[in-house]
CHARMM-style PDB file with segment names, atoms N, HN, CA, C and O in Angstrom:
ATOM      1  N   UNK     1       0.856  -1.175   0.000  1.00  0.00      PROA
ATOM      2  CA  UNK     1       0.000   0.000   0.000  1.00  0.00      PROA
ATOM      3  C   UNK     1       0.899   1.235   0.000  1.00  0.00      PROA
ATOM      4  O   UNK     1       1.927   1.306   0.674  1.00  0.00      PROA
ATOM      5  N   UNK     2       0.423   2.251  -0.841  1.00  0.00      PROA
ATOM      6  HN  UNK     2      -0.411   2.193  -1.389  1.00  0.00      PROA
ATOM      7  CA  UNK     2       1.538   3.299  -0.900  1.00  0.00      PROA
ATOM      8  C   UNK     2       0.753   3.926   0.030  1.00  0.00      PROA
ATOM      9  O   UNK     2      -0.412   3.721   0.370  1.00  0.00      PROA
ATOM     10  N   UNK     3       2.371   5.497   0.737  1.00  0.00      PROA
ATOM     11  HN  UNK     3       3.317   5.663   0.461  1.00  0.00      PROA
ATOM     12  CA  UNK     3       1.339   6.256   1.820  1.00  0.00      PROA
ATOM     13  C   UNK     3       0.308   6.600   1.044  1.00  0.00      PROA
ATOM     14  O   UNK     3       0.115   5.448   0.656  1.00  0.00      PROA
ATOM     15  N   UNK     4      -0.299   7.050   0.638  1.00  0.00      PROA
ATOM     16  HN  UNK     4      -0.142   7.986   0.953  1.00  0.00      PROA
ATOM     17  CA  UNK     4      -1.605   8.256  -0.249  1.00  0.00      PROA
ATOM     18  C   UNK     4      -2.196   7.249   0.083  1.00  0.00      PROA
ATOM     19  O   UNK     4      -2.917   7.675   0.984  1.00  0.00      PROA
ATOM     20  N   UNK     5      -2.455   5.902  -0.043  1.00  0.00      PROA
ATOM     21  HN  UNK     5      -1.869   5.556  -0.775  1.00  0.00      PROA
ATOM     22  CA  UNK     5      -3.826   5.210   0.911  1.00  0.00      PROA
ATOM     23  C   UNK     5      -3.610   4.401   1.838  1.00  0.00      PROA
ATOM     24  O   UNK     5      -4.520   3.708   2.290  1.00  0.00      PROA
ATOM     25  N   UNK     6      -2.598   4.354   2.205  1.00  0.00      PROA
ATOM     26  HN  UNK     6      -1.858   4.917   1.837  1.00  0.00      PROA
ATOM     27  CA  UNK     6      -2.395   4.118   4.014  1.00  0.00      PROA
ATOM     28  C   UNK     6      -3.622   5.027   5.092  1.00  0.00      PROA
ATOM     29  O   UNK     6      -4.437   4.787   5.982  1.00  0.00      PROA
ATOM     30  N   UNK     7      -2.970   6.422   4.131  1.00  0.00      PROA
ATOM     31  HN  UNK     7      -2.307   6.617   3.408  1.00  0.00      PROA
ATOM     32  CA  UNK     7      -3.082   7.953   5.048  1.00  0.00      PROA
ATOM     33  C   UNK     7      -4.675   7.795   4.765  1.00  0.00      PROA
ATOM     34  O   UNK     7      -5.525   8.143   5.584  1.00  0.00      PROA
ATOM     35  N   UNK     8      -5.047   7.072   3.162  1.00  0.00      PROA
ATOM     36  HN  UNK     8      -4.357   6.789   2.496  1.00  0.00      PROA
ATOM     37  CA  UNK     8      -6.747   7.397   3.248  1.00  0.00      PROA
ATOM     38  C   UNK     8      -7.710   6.286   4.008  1.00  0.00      PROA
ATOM     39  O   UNK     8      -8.890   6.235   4.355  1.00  0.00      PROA
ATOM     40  N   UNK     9      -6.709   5.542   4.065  1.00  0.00      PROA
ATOM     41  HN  UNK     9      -5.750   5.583   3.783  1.00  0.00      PROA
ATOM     42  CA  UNK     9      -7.674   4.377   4.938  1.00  0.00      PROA
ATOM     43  C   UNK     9      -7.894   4.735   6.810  1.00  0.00      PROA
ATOM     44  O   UNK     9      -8.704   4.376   7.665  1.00  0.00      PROA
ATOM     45  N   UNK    10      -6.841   5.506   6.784  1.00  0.00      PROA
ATOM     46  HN  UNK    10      -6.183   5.798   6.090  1.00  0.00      PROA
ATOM     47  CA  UNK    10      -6.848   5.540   8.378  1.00  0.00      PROA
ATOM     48  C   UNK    10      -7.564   6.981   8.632  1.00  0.00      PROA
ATOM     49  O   UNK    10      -8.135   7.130   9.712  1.00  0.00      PROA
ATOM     50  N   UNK    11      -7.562   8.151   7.599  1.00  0.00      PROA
ATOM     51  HN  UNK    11      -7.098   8.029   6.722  1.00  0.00      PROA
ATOM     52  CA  UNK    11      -8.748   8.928   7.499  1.00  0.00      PROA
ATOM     53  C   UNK    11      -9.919   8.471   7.562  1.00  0.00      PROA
ATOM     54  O   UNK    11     -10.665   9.086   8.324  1.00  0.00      PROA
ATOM     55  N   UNK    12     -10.397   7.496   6.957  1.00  0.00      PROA
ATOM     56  HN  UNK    12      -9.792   6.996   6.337  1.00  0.00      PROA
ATOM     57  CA  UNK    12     -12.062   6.980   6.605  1.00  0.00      PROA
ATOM     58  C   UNK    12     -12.102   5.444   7.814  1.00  0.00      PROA
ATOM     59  O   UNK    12     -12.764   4.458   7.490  1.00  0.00      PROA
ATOM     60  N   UNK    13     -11.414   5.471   8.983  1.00  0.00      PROA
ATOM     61  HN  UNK    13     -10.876   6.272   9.246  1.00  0.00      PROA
ATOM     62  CA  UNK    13     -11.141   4.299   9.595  1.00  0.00      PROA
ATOM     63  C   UNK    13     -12.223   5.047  10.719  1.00  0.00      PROA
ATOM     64  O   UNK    13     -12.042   6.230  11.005  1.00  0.00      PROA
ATOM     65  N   UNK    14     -13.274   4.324  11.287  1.00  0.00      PROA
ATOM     66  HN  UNK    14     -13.421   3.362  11.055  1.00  0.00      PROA
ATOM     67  CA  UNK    14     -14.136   5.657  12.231  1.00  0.00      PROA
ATOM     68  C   UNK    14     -13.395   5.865  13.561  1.00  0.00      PROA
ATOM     69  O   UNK    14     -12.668   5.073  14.160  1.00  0.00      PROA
ATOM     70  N   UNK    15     -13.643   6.732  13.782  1.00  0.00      PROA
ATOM     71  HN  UNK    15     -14.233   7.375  13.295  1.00  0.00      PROA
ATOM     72  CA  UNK    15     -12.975   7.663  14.841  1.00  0.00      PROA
ATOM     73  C   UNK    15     -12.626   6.877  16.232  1.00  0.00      PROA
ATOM     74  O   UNK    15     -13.258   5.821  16.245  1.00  0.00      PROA
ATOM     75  N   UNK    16     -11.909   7.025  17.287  1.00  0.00      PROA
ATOM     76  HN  UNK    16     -11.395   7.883  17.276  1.00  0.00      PROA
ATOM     77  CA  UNK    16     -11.605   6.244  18.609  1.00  0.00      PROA
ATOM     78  C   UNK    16     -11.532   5.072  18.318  1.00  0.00      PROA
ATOM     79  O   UNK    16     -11.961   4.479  19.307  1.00  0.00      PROA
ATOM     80  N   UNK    17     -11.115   4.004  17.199  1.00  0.00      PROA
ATOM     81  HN  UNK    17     -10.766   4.486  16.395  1.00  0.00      PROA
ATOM     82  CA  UNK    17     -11.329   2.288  16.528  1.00  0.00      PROA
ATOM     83  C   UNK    17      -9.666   2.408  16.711  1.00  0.00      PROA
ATOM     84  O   UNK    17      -8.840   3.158  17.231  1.00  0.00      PROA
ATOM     85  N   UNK    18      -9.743   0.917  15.779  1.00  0.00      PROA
ATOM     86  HN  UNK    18     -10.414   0.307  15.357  1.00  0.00      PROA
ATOM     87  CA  UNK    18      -8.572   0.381  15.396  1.00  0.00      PROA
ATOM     88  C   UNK    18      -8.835   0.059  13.954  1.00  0.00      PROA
ATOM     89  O   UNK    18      -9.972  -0.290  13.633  1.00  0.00      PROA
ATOM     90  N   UNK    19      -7.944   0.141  13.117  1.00  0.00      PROA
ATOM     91  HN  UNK    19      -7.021   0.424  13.378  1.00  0.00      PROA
ATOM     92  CA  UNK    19      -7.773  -0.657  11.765  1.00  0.00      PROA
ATOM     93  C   UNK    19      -6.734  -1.630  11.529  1.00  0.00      PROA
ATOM     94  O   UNK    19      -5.570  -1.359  11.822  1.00  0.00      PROA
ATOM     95  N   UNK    20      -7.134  -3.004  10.905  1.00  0.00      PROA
ATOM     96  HN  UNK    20      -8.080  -3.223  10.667  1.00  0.00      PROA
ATOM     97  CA  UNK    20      -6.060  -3.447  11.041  1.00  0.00      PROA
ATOM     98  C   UNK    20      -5.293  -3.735   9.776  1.00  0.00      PROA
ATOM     99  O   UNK    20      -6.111  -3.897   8.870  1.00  0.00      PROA
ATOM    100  N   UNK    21      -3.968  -3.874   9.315  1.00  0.00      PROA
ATOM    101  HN  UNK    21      -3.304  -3.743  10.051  1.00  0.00      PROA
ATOM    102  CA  UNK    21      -3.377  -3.740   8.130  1.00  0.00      PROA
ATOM    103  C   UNK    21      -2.670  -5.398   7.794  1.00  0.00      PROA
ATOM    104  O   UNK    21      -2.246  -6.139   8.681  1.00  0.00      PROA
ATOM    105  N   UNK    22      -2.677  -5.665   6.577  1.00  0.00      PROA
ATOM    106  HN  UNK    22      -3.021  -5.063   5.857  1.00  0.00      PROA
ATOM    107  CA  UNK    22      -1.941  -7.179   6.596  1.00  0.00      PROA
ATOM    108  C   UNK    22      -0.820  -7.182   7.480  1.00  0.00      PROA
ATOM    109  O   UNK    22      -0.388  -6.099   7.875  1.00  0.00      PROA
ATOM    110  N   UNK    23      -0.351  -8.129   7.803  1.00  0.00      PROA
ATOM    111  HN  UNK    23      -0.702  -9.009   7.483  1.00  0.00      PROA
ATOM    112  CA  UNK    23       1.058  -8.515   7.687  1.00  0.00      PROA
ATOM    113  C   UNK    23       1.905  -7.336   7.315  1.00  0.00      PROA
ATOM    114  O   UNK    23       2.428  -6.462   8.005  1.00  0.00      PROA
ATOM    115  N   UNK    24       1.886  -7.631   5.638  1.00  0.00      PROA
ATOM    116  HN  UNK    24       1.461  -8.341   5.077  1.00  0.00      PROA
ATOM    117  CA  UNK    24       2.725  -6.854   4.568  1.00  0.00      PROA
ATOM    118  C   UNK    24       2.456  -5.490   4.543  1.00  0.00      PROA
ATOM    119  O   UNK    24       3.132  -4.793   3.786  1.00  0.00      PROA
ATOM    120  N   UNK    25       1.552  -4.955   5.264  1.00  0.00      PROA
ATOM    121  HN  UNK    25       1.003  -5.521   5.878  1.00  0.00      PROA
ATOM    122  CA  UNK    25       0.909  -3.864   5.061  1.00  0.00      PROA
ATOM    123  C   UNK    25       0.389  -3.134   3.459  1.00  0.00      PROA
ATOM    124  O   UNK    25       0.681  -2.043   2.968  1.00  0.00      PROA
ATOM    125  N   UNK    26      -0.610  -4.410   2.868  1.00  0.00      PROA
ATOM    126  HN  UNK    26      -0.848  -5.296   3.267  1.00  0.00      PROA
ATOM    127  CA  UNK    26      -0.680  -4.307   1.409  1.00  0.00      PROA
ATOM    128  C   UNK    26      -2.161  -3.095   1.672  1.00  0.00      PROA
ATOM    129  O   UNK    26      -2.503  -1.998   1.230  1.00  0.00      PROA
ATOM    130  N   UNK    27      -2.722  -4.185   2.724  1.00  0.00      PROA
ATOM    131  HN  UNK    27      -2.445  -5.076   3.083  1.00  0.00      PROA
ATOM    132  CA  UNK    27      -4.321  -3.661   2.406  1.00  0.00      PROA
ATOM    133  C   UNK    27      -4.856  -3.772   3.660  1.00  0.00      PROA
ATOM    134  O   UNK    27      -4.437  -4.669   4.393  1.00  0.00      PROA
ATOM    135  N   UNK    28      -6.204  -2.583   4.258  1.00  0.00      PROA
ATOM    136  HN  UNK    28      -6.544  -1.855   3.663  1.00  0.00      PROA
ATOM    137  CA  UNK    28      -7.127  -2.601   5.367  1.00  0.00      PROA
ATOM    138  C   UNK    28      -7.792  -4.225   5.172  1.00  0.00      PROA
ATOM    139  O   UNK    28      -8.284  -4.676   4.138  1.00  0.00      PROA
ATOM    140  N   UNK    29      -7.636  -4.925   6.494  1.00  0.00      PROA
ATOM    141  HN  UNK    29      -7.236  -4.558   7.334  1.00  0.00      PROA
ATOM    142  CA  UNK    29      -7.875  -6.124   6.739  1.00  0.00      PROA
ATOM    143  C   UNK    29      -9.606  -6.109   7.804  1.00  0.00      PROA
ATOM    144  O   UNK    29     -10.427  -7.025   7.874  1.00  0.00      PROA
ATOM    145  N   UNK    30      -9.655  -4.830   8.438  1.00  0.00      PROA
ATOM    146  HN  UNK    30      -8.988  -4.087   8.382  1.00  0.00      PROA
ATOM    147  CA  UNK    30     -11.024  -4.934   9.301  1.00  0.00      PROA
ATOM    148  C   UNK    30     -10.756  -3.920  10.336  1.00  0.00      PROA
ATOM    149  O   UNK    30      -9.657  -3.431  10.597  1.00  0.00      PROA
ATOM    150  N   UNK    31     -11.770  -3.687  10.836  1.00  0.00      PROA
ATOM    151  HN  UNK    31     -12.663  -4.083  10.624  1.00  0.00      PROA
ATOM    152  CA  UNK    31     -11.712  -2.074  11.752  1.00  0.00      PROA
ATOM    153  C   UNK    31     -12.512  -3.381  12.608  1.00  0.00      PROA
ATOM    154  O   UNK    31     -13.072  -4.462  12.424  1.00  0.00      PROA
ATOM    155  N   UNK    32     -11.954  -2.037  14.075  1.00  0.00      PROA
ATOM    156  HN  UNK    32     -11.498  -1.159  14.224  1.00  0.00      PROA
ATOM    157  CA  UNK    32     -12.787  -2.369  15.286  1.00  0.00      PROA
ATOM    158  C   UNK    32     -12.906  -1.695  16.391  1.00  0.00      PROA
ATOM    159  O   UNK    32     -11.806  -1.285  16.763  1.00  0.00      PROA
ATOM    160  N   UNK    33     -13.693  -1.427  17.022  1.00  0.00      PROA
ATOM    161  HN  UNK    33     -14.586  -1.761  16.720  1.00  0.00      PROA
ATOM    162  CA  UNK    33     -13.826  -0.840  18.081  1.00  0.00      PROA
ATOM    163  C   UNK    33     -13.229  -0.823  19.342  1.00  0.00      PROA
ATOM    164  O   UNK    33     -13.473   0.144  20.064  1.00  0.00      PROA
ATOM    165  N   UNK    34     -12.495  -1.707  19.743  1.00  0.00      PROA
ATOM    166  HN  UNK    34     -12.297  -2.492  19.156  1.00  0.00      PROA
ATOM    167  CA  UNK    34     -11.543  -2.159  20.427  1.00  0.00      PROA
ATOM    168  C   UNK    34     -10.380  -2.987  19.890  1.00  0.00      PROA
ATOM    169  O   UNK    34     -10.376  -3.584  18.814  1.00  0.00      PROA
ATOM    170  N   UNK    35      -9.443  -2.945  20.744  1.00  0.00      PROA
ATOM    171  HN  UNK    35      -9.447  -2.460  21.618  1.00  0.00      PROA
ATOM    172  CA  UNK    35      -8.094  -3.542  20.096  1.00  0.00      PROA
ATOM    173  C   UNK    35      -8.426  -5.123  19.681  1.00  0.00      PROA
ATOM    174  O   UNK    35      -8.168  -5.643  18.595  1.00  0.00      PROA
ATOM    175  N   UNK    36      -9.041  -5.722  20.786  1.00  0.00      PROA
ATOM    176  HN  UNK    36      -9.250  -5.299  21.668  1.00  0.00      PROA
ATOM    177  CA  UNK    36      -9.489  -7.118  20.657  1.00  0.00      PROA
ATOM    178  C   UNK    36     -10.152  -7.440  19.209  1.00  0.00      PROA
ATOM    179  O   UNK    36      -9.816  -8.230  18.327  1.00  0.00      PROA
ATOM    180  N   UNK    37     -11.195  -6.546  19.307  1.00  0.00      PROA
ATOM    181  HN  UNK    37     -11.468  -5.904  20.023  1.00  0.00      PROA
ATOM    182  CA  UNK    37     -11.980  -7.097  18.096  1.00  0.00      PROA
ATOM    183  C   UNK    37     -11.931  -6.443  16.944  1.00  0.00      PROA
ATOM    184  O   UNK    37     -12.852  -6.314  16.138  1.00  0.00      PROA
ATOM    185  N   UNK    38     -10.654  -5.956  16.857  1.00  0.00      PROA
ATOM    186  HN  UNK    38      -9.906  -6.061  17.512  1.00  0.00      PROA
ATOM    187  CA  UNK    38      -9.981  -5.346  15.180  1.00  0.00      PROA
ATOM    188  C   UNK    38      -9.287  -6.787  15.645  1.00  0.00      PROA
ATOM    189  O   UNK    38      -9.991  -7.519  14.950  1.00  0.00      PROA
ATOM    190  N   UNK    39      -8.524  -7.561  16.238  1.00  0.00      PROA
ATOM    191  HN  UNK    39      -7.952  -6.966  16.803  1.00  0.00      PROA
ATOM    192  CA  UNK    39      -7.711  -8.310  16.042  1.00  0.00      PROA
ATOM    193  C   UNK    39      -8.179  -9.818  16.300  1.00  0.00      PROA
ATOM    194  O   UNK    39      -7.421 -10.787  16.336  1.00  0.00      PROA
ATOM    195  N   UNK    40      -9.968  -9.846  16.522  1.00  0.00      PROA
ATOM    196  HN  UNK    40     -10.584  -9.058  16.493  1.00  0.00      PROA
ATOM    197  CA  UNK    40     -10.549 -10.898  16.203  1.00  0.00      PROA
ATOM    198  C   UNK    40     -10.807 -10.833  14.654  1.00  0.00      PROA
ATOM    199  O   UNK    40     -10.419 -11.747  13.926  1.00  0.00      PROA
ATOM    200  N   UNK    41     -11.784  -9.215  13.934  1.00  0.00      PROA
ATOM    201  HN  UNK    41     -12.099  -8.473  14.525  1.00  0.00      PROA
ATOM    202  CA  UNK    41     -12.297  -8.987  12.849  1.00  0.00      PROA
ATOM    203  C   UNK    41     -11.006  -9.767  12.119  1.00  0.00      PROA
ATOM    204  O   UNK    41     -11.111 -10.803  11.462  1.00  0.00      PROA
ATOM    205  N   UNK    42      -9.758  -9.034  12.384  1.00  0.00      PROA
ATOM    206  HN  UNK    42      -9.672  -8.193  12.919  1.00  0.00      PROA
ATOM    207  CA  UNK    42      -8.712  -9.423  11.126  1.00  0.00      PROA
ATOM    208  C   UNK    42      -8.477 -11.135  11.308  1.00  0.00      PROA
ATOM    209  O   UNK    42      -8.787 -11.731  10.277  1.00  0.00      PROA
ATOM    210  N   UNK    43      -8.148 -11.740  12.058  1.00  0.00      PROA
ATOM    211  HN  UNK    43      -7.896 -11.256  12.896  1.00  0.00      PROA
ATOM    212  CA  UNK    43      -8.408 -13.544  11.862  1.00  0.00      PROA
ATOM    213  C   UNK    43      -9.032 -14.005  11.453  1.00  0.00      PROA
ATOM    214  O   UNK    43      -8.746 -15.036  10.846  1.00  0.00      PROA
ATOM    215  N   UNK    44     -10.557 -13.428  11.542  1.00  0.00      PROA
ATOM    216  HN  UNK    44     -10.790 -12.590  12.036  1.00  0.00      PROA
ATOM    217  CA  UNK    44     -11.609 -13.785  10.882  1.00  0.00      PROA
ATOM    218  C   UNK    44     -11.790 -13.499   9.440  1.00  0.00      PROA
ATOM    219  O   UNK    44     -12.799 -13.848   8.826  1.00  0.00      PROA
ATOM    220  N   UNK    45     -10.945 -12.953   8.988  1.00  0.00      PROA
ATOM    221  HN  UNK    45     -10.126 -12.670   9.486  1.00  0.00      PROA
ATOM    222  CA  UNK    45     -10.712 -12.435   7.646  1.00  0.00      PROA
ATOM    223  C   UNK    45      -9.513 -13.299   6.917  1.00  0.00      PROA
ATOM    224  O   UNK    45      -9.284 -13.219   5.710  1.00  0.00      PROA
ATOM    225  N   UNK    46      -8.551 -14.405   8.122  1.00  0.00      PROA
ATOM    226  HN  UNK    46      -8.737 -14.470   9.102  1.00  0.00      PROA
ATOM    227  CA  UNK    46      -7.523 -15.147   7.513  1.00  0.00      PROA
ATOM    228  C   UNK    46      -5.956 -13.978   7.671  1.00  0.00      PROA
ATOM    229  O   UNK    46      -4.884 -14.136   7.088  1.00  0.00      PROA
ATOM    230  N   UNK    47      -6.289 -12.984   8.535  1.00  0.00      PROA
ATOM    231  HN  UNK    47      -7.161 -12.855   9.009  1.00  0.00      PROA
ATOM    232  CA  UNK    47      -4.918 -12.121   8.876  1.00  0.00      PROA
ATOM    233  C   UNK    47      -4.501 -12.832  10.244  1.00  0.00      PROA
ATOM    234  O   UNK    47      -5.234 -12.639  11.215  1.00  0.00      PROA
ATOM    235  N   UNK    48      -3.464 -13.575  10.374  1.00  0.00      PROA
ATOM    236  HN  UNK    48      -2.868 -13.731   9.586  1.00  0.00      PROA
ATOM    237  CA  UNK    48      -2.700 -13.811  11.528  1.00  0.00      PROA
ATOM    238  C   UNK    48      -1.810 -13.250  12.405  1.00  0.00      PROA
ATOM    239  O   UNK    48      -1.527 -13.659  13.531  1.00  0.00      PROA
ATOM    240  N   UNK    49      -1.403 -12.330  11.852  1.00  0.00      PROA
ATOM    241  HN  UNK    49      -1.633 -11.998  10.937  1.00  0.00      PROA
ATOM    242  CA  UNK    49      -0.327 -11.533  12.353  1.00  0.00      PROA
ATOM    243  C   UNK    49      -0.984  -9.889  12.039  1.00  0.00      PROA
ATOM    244  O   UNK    49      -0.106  -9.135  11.622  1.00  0.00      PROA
ATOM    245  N   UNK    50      -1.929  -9.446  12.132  1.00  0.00      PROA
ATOM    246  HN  UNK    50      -2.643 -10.059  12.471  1.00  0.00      PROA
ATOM    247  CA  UNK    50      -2.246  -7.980  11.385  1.00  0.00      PROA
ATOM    248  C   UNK    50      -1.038  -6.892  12.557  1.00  0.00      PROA
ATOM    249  O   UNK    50      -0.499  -7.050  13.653  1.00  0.00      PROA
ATOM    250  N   UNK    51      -1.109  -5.533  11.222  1.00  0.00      PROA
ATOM    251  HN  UNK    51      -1.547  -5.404  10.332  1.00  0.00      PROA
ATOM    252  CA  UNK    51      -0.485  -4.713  12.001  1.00  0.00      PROA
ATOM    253  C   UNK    51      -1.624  -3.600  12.466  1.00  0.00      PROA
ATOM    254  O   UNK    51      -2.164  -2.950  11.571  1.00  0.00      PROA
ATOM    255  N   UNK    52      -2.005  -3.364  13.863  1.00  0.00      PROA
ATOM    256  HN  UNK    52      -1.566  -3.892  14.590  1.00  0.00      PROA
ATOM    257  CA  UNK    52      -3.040  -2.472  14.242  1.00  0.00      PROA
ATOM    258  C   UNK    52      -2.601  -1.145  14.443  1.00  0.00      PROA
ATOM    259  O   UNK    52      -1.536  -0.779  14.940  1.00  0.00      PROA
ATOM    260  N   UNK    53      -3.469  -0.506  14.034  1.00  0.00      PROA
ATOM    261  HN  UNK    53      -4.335  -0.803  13.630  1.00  0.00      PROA
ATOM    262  CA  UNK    53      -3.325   1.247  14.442  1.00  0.00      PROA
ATOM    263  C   UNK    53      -4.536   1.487  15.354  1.00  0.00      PROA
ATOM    264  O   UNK    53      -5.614   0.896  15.412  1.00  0.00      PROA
ATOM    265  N   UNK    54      -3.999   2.632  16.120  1.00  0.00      PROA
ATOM    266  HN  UNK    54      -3.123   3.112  16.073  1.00  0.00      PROA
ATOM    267  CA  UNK    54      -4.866   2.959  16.812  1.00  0.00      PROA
ATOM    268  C   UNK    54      -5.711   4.423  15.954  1.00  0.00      PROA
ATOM    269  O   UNK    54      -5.050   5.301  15.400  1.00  0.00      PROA
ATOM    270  N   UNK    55      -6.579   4.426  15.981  1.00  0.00      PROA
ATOM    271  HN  UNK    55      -7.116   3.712  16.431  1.00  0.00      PROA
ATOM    272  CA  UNK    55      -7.355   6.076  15.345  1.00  0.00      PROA
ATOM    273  C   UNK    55      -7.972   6.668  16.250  1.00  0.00      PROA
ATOM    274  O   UNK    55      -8.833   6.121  16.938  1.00  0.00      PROA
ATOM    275  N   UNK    56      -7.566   8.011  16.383  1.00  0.00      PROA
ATOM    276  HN  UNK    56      -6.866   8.456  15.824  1.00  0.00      PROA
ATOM    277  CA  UNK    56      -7.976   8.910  16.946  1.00  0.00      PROA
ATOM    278  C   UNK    56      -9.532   9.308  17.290  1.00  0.00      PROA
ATOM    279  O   UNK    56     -10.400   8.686  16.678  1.00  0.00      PROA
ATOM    280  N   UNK    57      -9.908  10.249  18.178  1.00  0.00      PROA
ATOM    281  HN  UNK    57      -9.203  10.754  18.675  1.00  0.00      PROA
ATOM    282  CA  UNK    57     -11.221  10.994  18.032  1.00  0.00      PROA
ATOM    283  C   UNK    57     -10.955  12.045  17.165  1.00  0.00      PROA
ATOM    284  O   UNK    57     -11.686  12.334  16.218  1.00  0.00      PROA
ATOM    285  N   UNK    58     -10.078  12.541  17.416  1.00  0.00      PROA
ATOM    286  HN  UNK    58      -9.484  12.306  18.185  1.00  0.00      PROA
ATOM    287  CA  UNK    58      -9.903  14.157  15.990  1.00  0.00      PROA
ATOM    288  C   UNK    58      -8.406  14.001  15.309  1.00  0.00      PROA
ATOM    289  O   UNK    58      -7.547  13.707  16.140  1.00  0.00      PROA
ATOM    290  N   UNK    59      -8.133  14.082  14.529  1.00  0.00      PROA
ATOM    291  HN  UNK    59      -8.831  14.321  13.853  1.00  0.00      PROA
ATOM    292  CA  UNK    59      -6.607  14.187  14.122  1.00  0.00      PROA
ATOM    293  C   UNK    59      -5.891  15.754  14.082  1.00  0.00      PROA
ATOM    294  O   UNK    59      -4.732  16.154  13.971  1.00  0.00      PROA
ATOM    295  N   UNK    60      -7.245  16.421  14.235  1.00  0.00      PROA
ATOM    296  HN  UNK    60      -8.186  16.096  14.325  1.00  0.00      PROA
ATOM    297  CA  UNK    60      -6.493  17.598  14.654  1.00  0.00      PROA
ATOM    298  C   UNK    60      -6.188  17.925  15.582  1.00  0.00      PROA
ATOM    299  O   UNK    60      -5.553  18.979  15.597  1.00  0.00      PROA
ATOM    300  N   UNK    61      -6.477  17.165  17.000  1.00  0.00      PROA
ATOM    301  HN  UNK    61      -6.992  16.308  16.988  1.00  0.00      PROA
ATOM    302  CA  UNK    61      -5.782  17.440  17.701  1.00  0.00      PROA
ATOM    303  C   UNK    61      -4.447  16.959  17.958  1.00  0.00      PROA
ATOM    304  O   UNK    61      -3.753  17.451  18.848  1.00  0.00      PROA
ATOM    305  N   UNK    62      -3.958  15.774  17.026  1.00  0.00      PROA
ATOM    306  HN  UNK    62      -4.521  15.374  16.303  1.00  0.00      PROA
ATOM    307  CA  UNK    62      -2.784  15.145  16.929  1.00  0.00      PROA
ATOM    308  C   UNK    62      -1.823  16.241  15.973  1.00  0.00      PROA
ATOM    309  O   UNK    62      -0.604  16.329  16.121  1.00  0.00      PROA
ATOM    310  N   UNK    63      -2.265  16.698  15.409  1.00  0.00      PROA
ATOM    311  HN  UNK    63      -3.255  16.627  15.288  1.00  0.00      PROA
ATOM    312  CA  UNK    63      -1.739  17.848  14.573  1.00  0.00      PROA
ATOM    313  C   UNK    63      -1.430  18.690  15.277  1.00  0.00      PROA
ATOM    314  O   UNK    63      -0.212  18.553  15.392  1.00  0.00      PROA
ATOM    315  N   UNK    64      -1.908  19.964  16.171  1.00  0.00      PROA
ATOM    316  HN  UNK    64      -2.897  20.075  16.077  1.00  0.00      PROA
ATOM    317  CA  UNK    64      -2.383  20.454  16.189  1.00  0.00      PROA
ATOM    318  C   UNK    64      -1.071  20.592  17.880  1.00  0.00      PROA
ATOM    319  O   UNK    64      -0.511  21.587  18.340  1.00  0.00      PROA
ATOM    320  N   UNK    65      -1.030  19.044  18.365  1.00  0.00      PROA
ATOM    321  HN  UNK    65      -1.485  18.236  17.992  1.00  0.00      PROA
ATOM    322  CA  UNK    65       0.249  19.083  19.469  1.00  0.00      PROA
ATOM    323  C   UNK    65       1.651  18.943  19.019  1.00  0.00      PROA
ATOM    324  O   UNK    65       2.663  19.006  19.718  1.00  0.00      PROA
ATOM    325  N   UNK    66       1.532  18.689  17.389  1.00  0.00      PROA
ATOM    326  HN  UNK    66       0.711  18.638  16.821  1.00  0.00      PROA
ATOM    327  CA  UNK    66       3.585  18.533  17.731  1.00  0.00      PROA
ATOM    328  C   UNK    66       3.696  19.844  16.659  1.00  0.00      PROA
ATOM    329  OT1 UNK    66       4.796  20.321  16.379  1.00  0.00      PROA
TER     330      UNK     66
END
């Protein structure tokens, strides 16, 4: 996955969740509302190893501090 949709998946990922990314970090594997169940959603999808992000409530406020 190049950044330009890394950056758009974790924009459109809903707010306070998790998304989770392959392995390889090719492609969004499953969102979740908690860490657990982005990292049930992604097994259940055949991801064993996903890489999770955490997403924000605003990103401007992540902006907005450094």
């Amino acid at each position: 996955m190049n950044p330009q949709d890394r950056l758009k998946a974790l924009r459109e990922a809903p707010a306070d969740g998790w998304v989770a990314f392959s392995a390889d970090e090719s492609r969004v594997v499953a969102y979740g509302s908690t860490y657990e169940e982005a990292v049930s959603n992604a097994e259940g999808e055949g991801e064993s190893d996903p890489l999770l992000v955490k997403i924000p409530n605003d990103w401007a406020d992540l902006v907005l501090a450094h």
